[in-house]
C-alpha positions in Angstrom: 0.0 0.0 0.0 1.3 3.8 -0.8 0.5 6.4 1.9 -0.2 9.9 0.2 1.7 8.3 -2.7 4.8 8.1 -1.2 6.0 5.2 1.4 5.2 2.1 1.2 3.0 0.7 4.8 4.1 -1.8 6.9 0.4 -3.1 8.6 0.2 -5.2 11.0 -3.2 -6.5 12.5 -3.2 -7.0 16.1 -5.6 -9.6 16.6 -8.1 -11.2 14.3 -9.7 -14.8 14.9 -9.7 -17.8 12.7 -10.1 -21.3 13.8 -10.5 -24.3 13.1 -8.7 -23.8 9.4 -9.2 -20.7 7.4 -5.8 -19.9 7.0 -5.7 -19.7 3.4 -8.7 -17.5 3.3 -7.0 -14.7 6.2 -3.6 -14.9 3.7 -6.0 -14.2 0.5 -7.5 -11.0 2.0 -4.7 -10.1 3.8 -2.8 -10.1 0.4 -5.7 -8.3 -1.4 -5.6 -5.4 1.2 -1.7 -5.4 1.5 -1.9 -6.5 5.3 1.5 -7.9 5.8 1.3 -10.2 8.9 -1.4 -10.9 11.7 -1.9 -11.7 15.3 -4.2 -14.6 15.7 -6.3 -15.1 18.9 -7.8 -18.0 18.2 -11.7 -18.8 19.2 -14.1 -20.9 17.3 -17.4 -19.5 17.9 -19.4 -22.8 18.2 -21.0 -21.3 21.4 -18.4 -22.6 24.1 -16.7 -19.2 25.3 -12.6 -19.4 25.0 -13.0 -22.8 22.7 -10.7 -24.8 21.8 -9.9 -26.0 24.7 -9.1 -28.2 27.6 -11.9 -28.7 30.2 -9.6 -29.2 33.7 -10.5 -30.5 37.1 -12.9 -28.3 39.0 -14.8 -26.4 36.0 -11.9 -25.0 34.6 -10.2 -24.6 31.2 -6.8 -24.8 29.6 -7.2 -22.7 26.1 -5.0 -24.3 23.1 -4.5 -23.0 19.7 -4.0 -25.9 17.0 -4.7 -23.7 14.2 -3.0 -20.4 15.2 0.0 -22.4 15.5 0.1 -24.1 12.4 -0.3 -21.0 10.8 2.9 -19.5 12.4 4.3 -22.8 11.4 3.5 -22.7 8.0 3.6 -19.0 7.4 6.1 -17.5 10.1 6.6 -14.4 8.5 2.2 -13.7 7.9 0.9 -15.0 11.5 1.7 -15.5 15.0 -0.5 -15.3 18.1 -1.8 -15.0 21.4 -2.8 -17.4 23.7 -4.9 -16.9 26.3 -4.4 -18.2 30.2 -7.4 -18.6 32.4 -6.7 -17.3 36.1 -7.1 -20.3 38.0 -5.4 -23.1 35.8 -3.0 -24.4 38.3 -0.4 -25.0 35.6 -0.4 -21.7 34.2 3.6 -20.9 35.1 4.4 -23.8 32.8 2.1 -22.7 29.8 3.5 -19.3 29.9 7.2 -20.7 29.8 6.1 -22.8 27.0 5.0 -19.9 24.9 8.1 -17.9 26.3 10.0 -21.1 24.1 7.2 -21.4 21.2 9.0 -19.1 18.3 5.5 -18.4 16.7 4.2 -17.2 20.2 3.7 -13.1 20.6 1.8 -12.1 24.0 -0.7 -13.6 26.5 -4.2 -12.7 26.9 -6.7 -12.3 29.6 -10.1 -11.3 29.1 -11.5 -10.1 33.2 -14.1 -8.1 31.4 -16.0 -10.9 30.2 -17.1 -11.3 34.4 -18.2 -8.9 37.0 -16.6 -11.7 39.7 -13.4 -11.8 37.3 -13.2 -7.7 36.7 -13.5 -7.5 40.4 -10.4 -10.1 40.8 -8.5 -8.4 38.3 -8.5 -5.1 40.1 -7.7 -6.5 43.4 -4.5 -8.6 42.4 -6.2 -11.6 41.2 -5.0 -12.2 38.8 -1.4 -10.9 39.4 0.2 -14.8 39.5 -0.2 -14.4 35.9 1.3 -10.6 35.2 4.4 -12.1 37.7 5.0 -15.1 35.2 4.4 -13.0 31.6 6.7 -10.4 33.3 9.5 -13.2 34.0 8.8 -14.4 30.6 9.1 -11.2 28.9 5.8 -12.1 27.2 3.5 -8.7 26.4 0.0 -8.8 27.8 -3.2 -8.0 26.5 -5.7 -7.4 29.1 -10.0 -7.1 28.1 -11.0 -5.5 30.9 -13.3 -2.3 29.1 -14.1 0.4 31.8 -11.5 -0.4 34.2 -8.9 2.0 34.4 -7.8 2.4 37.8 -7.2 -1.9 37.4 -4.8 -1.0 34.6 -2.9 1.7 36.4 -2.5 -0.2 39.3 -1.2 -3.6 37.1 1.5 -1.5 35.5 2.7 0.1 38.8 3.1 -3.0 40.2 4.5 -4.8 37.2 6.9 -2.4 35.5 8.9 -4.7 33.3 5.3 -6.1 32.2 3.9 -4.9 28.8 0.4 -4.3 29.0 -2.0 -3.9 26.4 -5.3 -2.5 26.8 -7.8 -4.3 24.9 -10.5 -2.5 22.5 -10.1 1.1 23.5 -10.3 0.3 27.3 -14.1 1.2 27.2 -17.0 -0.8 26.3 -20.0 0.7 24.2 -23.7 1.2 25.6 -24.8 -1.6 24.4 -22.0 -4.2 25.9 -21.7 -2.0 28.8 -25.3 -2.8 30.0 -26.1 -6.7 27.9 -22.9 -7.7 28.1 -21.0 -6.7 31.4 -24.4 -5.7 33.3 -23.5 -2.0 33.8 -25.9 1.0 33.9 -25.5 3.1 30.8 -23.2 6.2 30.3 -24.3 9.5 28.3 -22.2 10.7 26.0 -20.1 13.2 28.3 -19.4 10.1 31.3 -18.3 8.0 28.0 -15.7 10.7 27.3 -14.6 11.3 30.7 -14.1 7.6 31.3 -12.2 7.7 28.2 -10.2 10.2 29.2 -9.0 8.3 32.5 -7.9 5.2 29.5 -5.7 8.1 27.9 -4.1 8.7 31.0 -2.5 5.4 31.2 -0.1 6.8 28.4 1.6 8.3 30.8 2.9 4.8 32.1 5.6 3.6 29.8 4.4 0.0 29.9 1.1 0.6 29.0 -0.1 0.8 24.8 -3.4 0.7 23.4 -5.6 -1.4 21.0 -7.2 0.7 18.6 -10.0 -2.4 18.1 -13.8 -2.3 17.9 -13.6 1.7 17.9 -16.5 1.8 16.4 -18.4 -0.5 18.4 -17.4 1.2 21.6 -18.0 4.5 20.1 -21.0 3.5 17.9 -19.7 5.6 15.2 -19.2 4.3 11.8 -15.5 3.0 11.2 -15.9 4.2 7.3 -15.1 6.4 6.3 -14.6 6.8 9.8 -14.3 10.8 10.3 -16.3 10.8 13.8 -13.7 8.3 15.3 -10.7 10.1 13.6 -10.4 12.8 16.8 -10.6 9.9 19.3 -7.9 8.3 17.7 -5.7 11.7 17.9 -6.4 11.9 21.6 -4.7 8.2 22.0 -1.7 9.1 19.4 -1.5 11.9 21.7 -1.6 10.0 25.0 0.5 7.0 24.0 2.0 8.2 21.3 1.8 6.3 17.4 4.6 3.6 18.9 2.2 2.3 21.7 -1.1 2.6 19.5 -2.0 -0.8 17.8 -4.1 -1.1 15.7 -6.7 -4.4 15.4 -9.5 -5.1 13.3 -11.3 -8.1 15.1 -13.0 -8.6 11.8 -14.6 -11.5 13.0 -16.5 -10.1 15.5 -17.1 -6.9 14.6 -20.1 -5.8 16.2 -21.9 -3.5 13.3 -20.7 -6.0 10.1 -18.0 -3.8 8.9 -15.7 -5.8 6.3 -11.8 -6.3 7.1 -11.3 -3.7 4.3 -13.8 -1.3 6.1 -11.8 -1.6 9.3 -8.5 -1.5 7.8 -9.3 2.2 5.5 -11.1 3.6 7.9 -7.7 4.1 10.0 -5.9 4.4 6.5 -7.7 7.2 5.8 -7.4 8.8 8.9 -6.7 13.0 8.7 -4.8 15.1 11.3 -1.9 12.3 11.3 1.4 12.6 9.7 2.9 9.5 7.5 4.9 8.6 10.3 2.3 8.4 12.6 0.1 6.2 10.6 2.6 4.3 9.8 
């Protein structure tokens, strides 16, 4: 891809899903809209939440990612990934020393947002066993936990050496905020503010942002994308453009926006230098 007709774009997509196969279909369109390489997070969608996966002892779950890893196999310079680690599998130290060792293996994830009980956990310490271990392991983190600041702030302070990565614009929209996480509603102004508080995690050096779902959380259209563009200035501001990833999550986007929707909509993004998009 040319930006203004000039250099030549180096895009990396922070997280997408695929699973079980697909990866010759994510290559094709990756190719078609000059995506270079992805993250994969990998999650089947056949109605069992963090599948595949091994049930454990006690109504746990040890996540695996069979296709994610064949696809950093097969294509080690398209695709590597994520894998996430549930708080209370007892072997979780070994897992994340396997990935520390797995060449194809980028970051850990952990997803306390998807649970009162668990957001409550993660901004208490609980779930701090596992930021010790992807610290030691020098193995980023990318943390869902939407609306939860002061959880963040407090992770990074006590974890220095630990990268964290806030998840999806570290806010969730209306509409997850009250069917999804069972949270009263925010007008447009608490929205902002709470935003705000996100931004100001920039000024911790080991905290970066996910540009994902923006529109979802924002409910503002990602193309052509001009009522998202000064939210996105306020994060390049915050974290500046070297801690601002950005993500598509094309496969669960909440309003149906295509890969190439998600992907232009940033393209095209005015008020930012080539460096910055870049």
């Amino acid at each position: 891809l040319i930006d203004r007709g000039e250099n030549i774009m180096d895009i990396v997509d922070a997280q997408i899903h695929i699973g079980p196969g697909g990866i010759a279909e994510a290559l094709a369109a990756m190719d078609a809209l000059g995506i270079r390489a992805a993250v994969i997070d990998e999650y089947w969608f056949r109605g069992t939440p963090n599948e595949p996966l091994h049930p454990l002892a006690g109504g746990g779950y040890r996540v695996v990612a069979p296709t994610a890893e064949l696809a950093a196999q097969l294509h080690p310079d398209r695709f590597s990934y994520l894998l996430r680690v549930f708080r209370d599998d007892p072997e979780y130290a070994s897992i994340i020393r396997q990935m520390r060792d797995a060449p194809g293996c980028r970051a850990l994830r952990i997803d306390p947002g998807l649970r009162a009980d668990f957001r409550k956990s993660f901004a208490e310490g609980g779930y701090d066993h596992i930021l010790s271990a992807a610290a030691d392991a020098g193995l980023p983190l990318f943390a869902f936990a939407p609306d939860n600041p002061a959880a963040f702030a407090r992770a990074a302070r006590a974890f220095p050496s630990l990268r964290i990565v806030v998840d999806h614009c570290g806010v969730f929209s209306n509409s997850m905020r009250t069917s999804f996480a069972g949270l009263p509603p925010l007008g447009e102004a608490e929205q902002l503010a709470l935003y705000a508080e996100v931004l100001a995690l920039g000024d911790l050096p080991n905290v970066a942002l996910k540009w994902g779902h923006s529109s979802g959380m924002f409910d503002s259209p990602v193309w052509p994308g001009e009522g998202l563009w000064p939210l996105l200035r306020r994060a390049v501001d915050a974290f500046g453009a070297h801690r601002v990833m950005w993500a598509s999550d094309f496969s669960v986007n909440q309003r149906g926006e295509s890969w190439s929707e998600l992907l232009y909509g940033v393209r095209g993004a005015q008020g930012f230098t080539p460096d910055e998009l870049a």
